[in-house]
Backbone as JSON Lines, residues from 0, in Angstrom:
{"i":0,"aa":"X","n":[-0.56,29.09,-6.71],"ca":[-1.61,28.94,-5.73],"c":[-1.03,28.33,-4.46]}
{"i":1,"aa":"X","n":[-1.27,28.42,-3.32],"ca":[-1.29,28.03,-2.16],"c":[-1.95,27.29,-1.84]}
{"i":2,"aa":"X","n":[-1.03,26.37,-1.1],"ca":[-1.62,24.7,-0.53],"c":[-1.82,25.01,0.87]}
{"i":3,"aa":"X","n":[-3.1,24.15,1.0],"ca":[-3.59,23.88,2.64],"c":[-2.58,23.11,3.21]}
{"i":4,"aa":"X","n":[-2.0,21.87,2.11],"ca":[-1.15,21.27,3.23],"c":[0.07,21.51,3.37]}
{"i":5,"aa":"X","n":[0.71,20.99,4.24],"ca":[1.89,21.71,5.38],"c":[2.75,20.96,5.13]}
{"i":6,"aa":"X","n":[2.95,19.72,4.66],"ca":[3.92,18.64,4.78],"c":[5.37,18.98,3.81]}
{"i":7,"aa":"X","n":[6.04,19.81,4.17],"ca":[7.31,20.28,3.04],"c":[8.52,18.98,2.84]}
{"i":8,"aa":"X","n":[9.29,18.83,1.53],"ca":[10.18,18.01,1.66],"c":[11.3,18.79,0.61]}
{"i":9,"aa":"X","n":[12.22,17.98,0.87],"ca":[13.73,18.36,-0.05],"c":[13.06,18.89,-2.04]}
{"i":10,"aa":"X","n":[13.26,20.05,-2.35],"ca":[13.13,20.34,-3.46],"c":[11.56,20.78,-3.74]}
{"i":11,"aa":"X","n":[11.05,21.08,-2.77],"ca":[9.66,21.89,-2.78],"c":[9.77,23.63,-2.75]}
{"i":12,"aa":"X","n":[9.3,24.19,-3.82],"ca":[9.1,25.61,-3.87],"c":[8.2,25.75,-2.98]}
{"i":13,"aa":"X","n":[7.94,27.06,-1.8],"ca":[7.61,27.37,-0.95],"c":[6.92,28.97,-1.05]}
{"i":14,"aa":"X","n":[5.84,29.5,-0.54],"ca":[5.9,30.44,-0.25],"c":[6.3,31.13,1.1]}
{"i":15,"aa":"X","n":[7.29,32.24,1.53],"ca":[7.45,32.29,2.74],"c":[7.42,33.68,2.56]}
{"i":16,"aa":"X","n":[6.19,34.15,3.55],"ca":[5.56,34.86,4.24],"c":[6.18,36.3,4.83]}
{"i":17,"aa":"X","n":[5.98,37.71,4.44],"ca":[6.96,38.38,4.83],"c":[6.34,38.34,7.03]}
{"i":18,"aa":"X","n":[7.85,38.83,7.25],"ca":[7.52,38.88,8.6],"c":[8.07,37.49,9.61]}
{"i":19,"aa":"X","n":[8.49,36.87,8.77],"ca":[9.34,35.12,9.16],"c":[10.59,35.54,9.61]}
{"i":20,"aa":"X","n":[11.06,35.37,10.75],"ca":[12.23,35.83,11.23],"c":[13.2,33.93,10.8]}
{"i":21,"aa":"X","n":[14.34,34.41,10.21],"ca":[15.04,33.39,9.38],"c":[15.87,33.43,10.23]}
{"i":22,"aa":"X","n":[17.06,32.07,10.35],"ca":[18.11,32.26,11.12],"c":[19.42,31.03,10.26]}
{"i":23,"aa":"X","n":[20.54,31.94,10.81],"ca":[21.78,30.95,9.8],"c":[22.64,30.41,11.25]}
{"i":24,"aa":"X","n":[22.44,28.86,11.05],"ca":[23.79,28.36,11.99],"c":[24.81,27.97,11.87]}
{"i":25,"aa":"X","n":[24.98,27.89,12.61],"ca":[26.97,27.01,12.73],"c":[27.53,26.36,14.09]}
{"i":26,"aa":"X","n":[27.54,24.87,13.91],"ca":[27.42,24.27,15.06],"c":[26.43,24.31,15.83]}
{"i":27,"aa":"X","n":[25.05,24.63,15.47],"ca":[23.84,24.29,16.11],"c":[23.73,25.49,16.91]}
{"i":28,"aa":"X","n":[24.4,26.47,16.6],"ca":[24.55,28.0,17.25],"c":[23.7,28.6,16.45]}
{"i":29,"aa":"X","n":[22.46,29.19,16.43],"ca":[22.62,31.13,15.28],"c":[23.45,31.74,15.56]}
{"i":30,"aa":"X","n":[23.96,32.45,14.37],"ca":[24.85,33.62,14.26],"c":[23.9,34.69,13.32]}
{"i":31,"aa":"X","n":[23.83,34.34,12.95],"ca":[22.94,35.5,11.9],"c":[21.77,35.61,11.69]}
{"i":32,"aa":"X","n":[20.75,36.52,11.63],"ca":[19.11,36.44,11.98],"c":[18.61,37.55,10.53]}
{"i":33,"aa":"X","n":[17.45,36.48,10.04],"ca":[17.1,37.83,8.88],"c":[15.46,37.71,8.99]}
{"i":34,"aa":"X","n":[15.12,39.35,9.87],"ca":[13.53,38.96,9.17],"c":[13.18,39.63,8.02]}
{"i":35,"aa":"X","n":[12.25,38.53,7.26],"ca":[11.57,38.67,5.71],"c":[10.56,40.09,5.57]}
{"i":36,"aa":"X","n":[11.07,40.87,5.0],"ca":[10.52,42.31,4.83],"c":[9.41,42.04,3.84]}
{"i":37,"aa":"X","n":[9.58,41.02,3.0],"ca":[8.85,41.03,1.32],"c":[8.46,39.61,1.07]}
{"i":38,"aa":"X","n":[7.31,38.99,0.98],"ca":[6.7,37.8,0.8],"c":[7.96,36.96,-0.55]}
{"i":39,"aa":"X","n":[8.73,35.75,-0.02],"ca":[9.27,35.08,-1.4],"c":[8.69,33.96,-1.48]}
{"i":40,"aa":"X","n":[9.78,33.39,-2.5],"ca":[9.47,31.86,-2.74],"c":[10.69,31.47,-2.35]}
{"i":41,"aa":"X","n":[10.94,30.43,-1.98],"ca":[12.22,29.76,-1.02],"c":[11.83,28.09,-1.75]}
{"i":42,"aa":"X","n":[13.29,27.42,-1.52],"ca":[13.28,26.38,-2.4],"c":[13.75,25.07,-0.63]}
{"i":43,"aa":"X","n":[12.88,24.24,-0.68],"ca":[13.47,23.57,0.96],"c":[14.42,22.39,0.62]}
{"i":44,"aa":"X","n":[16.18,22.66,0.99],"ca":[17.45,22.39,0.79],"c":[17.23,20.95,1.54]}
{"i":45,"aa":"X","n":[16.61,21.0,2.5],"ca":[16.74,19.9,3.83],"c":[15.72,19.68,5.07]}
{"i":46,"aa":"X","n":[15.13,18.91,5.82],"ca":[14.06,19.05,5.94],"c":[14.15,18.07,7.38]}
{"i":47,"aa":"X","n":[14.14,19.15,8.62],"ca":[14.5,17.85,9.67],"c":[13.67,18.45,11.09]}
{"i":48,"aa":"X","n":[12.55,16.96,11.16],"ca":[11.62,17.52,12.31],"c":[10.59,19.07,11.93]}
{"i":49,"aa":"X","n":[10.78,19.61,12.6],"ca":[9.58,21.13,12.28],"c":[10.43,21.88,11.65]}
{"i":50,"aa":"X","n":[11.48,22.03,11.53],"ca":[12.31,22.9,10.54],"c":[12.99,22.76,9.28]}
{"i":51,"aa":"X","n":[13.19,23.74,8.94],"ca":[13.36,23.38,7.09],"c":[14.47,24.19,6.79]}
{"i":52,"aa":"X","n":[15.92,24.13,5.84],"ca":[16.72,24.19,5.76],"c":[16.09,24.97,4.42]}
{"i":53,"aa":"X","n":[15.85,26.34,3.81],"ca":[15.35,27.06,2.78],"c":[16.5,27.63,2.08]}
{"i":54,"aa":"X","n":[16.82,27.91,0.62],"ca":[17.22,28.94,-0.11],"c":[16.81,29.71,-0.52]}
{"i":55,"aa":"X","n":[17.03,30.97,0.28],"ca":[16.66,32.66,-0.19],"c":[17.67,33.96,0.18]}
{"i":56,"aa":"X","n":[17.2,34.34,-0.36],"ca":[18.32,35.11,-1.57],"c":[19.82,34.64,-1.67]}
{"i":57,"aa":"X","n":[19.87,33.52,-2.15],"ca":[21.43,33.12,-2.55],"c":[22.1,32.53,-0.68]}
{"i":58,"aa":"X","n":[20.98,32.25,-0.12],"ca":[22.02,31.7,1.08],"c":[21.02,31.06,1.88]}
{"i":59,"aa":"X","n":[21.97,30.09,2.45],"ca":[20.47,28.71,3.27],"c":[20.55,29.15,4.59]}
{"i":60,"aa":"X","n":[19.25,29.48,4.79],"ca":[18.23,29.78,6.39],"c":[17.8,28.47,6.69]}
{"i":61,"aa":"X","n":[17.41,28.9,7.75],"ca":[16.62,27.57,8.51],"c":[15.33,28.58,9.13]}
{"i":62,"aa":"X","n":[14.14,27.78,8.62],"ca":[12.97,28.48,9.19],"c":[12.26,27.2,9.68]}
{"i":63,"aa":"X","n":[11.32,27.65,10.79],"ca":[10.18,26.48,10.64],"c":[9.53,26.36,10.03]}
{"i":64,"aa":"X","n":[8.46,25.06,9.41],"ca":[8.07,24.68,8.32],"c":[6.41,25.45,8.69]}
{"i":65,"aa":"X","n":[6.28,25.73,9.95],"ca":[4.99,26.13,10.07],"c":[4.67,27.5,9.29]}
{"i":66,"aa":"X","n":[5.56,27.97,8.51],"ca":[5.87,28.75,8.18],"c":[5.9,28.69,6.37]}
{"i":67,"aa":"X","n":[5.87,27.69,6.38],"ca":[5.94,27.78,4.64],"c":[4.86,27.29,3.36]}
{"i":68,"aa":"X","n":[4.52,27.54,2.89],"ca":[3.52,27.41,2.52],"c":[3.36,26.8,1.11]}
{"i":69,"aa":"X","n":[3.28,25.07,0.63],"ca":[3.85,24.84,-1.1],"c":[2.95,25.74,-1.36]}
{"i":70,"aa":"X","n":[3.7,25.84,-2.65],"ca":[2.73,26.03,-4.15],"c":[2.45,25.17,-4.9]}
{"i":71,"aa":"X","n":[1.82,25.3,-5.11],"ca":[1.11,24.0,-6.28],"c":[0.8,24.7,-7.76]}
{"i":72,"aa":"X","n":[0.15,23.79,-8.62],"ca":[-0.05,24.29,-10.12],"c":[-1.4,24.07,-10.19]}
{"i":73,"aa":"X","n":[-2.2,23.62,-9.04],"ca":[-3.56,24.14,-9.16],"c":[-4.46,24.89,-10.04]}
C-alpha cells in the first residue's frame, strides 16, 4: 500500500513511479540519465536534502524524494 507521507530515510522500500527521469553522478556531475519506463520498488541507499540516493536495477540513482512514494504494510 502507499503512504501519504513523504518523509523517506536510509533503508526505506519505495515506490517509484514510471516516468521519473533518474540520474547517476560523479563529482556532482550527471553522466548518465535513465527514465523509468515501468513503475518499481527502489530501496533509499542515502538521503540528503530533497534527494534520495535509490537502488534500482542493480545500480544507485539519485532521484528526488518528491518522487517516491513508502510502502507500508497497511
Amino acid at each position: 500500500m502507499l503512504s501519504k507521507q513523504k518523509k523517506m530515510k536510509k533503508g526505506d522500500i519505495a515506490h517509484l513511479p514510471s516516468g521519473v527521469l533518474l540520474q547517476q553522478m560523479e563529482g556532482g556531475i550527471p553522466f548518465r540519465y535513465h527514465n523509468v519506463k515501468k513503475p518499481a520498488s527502489v530501496v533509499v541507499i542515502e538521503k540528503h536534502d530533497d534527494m534520495c540516493r535509490v537502488l534500482f536495477q542493480g545500480g544507485s540513482w539519485i532521484v528526488e524524494d518528491r518522487y517516491l512514494y513508502p510502502l507500508t504494510e497497511d
